[in-house]
C-alpha positions as CSV (number, residue, x, y, z in Angstrom):
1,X,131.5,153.0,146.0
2,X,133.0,155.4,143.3
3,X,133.8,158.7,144.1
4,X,133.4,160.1,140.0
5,X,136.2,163.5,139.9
6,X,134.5,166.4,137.7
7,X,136.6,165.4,134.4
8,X,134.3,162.4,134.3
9,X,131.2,164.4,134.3
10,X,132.8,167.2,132.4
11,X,133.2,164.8,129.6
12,X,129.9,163.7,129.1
13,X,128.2,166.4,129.5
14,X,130.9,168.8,127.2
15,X,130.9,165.9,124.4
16,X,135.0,165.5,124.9
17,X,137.7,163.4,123.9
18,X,136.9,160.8,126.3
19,X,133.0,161.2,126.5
20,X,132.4,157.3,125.2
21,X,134.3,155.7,127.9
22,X,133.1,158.0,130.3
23,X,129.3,157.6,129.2
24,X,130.0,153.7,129.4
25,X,131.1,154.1,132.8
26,X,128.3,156.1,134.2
27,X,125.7,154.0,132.1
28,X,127.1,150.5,132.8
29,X,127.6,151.0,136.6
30,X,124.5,151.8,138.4
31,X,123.9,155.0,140.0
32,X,124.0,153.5,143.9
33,X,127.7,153.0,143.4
34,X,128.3,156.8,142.9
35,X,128.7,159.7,144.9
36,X,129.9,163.3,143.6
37,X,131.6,165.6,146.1
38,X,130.4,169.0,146.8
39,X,133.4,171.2,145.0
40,X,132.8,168.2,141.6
41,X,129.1,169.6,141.7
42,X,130.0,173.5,142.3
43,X,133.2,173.0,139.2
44,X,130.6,171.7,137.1
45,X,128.1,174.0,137.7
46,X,130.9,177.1,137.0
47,X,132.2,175.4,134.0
48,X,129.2,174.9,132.6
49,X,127.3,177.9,133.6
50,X,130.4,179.7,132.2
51,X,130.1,178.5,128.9
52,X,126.6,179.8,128.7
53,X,125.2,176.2,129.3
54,X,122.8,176.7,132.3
55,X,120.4,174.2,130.9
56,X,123.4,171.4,131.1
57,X,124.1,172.2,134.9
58,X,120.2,172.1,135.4
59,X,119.6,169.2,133.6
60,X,122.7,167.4,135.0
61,X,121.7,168.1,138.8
62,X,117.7,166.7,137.8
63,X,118.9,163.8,136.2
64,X,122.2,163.1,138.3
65,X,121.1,164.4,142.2
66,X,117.4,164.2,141.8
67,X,116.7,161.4,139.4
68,X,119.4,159.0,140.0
69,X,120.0,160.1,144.2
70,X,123.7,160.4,143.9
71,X,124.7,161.2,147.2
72,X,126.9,164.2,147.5
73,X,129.8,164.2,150.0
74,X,130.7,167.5,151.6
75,X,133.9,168.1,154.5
76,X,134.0,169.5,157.5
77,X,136.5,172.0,158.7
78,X,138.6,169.1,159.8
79,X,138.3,167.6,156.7
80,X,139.5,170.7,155.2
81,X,142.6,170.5,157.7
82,X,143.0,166.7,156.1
83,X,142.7,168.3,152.8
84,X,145.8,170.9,153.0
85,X,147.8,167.7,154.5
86,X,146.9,165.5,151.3
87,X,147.8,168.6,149.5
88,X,151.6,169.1,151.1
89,X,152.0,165.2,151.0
90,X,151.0,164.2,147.7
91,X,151.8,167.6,145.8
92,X,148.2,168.0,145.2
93,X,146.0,171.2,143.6
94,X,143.4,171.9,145.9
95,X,140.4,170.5,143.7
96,X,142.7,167.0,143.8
97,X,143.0,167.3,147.5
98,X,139.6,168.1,147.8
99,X,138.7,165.1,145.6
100,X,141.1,162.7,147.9
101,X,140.2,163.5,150.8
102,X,136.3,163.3,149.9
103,X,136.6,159.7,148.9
104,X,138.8,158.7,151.9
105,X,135.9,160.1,154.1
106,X,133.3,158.0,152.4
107,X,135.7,155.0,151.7
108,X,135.3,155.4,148.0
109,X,137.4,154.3,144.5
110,X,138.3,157.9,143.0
111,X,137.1,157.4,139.1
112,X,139.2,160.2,137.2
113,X,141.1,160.8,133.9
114,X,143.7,162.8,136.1
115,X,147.1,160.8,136.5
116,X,147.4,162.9,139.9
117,X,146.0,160.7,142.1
118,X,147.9,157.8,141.0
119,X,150.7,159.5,143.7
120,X,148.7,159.1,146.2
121,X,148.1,155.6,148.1
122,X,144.3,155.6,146.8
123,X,145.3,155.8,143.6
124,X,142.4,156.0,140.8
125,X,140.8,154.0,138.1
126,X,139.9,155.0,135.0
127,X,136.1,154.9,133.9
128,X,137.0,152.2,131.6
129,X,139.0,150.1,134.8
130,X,136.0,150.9,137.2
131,X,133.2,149.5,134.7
132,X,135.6,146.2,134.3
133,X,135.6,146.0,137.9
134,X,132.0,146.5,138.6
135,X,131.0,144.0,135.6
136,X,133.4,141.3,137.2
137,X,132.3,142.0,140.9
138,X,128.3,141.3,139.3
139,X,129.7,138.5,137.7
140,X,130.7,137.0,141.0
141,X,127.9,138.0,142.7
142,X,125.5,136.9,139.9
C-alpha cells in the first residue's frame, strides 16, 4: 500500500513542475494500492479552496474518495502522541510527522517529492520509484 503525501496530489491537480510523473503514478498504479491520510485531504482542500478552486477540491474528493474508494487513514490521540515523537526524532514539521506516522499505522510506502522523510527509517519513494516498483511486482505476479 502507498500512502500518497499532499505534494503528489497538489501536483496533479495544480498542473506543477512535477504533474507528469505524478499523473503517471497515480494512473499507472491502481487506486486499491492508495490511501490518503486525513490532514493530505484537509491540506488539499485549504490549498485549493484558497486559491479560489472549490470545484478542484470537489471534483478531486468525487473522483479520488468516492469514485476510486481511496481509503483515508485518520489517528487517534495516541497516534498523535506517536506523531510529536516522530517529530522530535526525525526533525519533522508536523504535516511530515503527521504523514509518518499515518503510513506506519497502516503499514504503508510514503510516495512524496519531500526529501524529509528520507531521515526517517521509512524513508519515501518518489512517484516515479513507486510506479517502477508496482509495474515490476505485477510483472512477477503476472
Amino acid at each position: 500500500m502507498y500512502l500518497v503525501d499532499t505534494n503528489v496530489w497538489l501536483e496533479v491537480l495544480l498542473e506543477q513542475e512535477r504533474a507528469d510523473e505524478a499523473r503517471q503514478f497515480l494512473l499507472g498504479v491502481d487506486a486499491s494500492e492508495f490511501t490518503i491520510s486525513e490532514f493530505s485531504l484537509y491540506s488539499i482542500g485549504i490549498t485549493v479552496c484558497g486559491i479560489g478552486r472549490d470545484d478542484l477540491f470537489r471534483d478531486f474528493a468525487s473522483d479520488t474518495l468516492e469514485g476510486s474508494g481511496v481509503p483515508r487513514v485518520c489517528l487517534d490521540l495516541d497516534d498523535l502522541r506517536q506523531l510529536l515523537e516522530a517529530r522530535r526524532r526525525f526533525r519533522l514539521d508536523f504535516d511530515d510527522s503527521y504523514q509518518y506516522v499515518a503510513a506506519e499505522k497502516v503499514d504503508a510506502t510514503i510516495v512524496s517529492f519531500d526529501e524529509d522523510f528520507d531521515r526517517t527509517p521509512r524513508g519515501r519513494k518518489t512517484p516515479a520509484e513507486a510506479l517502477a516498483e508496482a509495474r515490476e511486482r505485477a510483472g512477477r505476479q503476472g
